[in-house]
N, C-alpha and C positions, 0 to 999 in steps of 0.2 A: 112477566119476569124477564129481567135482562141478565146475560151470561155472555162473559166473556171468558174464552177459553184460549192460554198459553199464547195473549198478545205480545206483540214485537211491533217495533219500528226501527229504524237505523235510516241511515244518511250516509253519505258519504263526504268527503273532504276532495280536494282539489288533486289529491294527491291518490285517491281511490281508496282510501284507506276508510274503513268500515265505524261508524261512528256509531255508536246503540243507545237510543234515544229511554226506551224501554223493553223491559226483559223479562219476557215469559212470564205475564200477568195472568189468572184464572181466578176467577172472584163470580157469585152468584148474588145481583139483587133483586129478593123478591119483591111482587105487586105492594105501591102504596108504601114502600119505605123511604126514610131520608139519611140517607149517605153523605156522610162529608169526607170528601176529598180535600186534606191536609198537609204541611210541609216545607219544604225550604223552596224557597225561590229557583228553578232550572231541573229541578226531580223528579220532572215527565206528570204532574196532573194534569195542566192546561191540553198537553198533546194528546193524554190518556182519555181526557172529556172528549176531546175532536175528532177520536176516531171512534167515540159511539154515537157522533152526532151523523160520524160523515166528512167532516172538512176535511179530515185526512186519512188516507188508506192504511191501515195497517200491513205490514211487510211481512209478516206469519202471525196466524191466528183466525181465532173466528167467534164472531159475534153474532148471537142468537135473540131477539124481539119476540115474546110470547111465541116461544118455539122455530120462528122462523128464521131463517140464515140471513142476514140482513149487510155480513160483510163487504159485500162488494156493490149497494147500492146507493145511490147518491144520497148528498141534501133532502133533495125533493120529496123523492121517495121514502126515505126515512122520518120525516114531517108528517107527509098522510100517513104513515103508519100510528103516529100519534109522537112525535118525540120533538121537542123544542131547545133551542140552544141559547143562553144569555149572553152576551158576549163581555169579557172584561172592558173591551173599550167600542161599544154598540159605533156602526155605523148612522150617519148620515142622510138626512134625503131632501133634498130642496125639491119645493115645489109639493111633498106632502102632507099633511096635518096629520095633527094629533089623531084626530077623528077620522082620516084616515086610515090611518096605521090598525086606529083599532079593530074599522070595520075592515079590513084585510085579514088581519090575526083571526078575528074572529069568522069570519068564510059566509056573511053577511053581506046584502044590501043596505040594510040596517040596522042601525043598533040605538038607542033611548039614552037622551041623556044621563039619564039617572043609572041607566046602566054602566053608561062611560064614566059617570062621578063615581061608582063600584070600584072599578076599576083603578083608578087614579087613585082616587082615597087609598086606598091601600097601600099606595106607595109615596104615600107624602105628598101628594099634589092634588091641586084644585083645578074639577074640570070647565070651570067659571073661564078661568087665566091659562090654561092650555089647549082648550080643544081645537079652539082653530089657529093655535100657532104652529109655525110649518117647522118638520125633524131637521134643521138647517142649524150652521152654525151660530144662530142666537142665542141657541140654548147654551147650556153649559154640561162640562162632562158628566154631572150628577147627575142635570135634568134629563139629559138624553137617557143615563140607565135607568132612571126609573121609569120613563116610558119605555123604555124596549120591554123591563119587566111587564109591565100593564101589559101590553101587548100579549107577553105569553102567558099572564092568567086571562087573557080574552082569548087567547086561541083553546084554551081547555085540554092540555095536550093531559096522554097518560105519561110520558116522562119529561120532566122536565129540567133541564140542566142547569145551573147558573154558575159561571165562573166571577168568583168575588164581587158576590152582587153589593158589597158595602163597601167598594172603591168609589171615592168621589161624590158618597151623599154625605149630610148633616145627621148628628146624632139622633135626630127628632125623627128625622124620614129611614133613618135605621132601625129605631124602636119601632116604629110601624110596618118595618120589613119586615120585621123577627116576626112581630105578629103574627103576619100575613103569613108566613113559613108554618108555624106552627098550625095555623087556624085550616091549611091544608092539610096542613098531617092528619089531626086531628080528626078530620073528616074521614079522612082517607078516599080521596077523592084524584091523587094523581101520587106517582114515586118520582122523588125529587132527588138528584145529584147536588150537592152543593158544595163548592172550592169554595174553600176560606180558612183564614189562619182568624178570626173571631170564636172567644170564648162564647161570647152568647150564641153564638152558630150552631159551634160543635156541641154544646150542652142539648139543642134540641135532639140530636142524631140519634137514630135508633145505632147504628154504626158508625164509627169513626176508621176511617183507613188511611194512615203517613204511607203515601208517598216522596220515596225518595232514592237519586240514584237508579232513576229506570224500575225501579222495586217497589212493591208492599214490603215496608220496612216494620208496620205493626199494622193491627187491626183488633179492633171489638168496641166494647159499650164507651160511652162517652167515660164515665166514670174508671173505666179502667185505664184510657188512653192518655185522659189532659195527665193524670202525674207524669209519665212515661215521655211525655210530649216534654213537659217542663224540666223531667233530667235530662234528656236527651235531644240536644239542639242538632241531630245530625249532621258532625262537623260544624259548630260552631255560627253555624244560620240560627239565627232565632224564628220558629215556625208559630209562634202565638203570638197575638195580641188581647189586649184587655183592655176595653175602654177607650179604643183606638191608640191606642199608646204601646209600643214596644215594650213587653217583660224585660 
């Protein structure tokens, strides 16, 4: 179970003046749920996902991992603990492969091809045409996110994050995201975070929570949020998509 209790972050300005990123968040998600994190462009979810991964420290508050205080420990540390992070625009690696990457994620010597076509397949790719191409600028922004996903359903994390994991793929290898989201839950085999302003996202969610303004602007079932979503463009941002196409 992840618990975050009365987080904050702020920044400052050149000038010292106190900038607050996010304000006094407290939210409870139990084992094996999927959460979508929602909302306008700049509303603190990106920051809100990074400092339950770790990328970034929270400046009051505190964040509890199956009971354990976990706010003040790194990346690293919060990985072995079992938590994994997608990133909207995935890093880079020359000079590693695909098959690489997996048996990394995965904490293997090795790993079966057929295991890495698992893997791939699931995310719109063939591990024929990937596995030994190297995580370098060949690929394209799509192809890199969806192997970074592969990646963290090879590592088998218990939380796992993804910010807008349906930036920069093909509607084909999005349908087979959604799948794959689902076909987790379903199991109930890890609790998923997921940022995205997609209808087909937030429809799977056991909870929906708008971020906005540093704030929980709303929160509950999919069904109660998307109308609420769709009157309510918080100032005038449009926070949904349908079909990749802006409402």
């Amino acid at each position: 179970m992840l618990e975050l209790k009365h987080i904050g972050y702020s920044v400052y300005d050149e000038n010292g003046a106190e900038l607050r990123i996010l304000n006094d968040i407290s939210l409870t998600i139990p084992d094996n749920k999927l959460v979508v994190f929602t909302g306008p462009n700049g509303g603190g979810k990106t920051t809100l996902a990074k400092i339950i991964m770790g990328l970034v420290q929270p400046t009051a508050g505190q964040i509890l991992w199956n009971g354990q205080d976990v706010t003040h420990l790194g990346i690293t540390e919060r990985a072995k603990l079992g938590i994994s992070y997608g990133f909207q625009q995935p890093p880079r690696f020359k000079g590693i492969t695909v098959h690489d990457l997996l048996l990394l994620s995965a904490g293997t010597e090795k790993l079966s091809k057929d295991r890495c076509c698992q893997y791939l397949t699931k995310v719109g790719l063939c591990a024929n045409d990937y596995l030994d191409r190297e995580v370098d600028v060949s690929l394209s922004g799509g192809e890199v996110k969806r192997i970074e996903i592969a990646s963290i359903l090879a590592r088998n994390s218990q939380l796992m994050i993804f910010d807008e994991p349906e930036a920069g793929i093909d509607l084909w290898s999005f349908a087979r995201l959604t799948e794959t989201f689902e076909q987790i839950h379903r199991t109930g085999s890890a609790t998923m975070i997921i940022i995205s302003h997609q209808e087909r996202i937030i429809s799977l969610a056991d909870e929906v929570i708008v971020v906005g303004d540093g704030s929980i602007r709303h929160r509950g079932s999919a069904a109660d949020i998307l109308p609420q979503i769709l009157a309510d463009t918080l100032g005038g941002c449009p926070v949904l998509t349908k079909g990749g196409a802006a409402l």
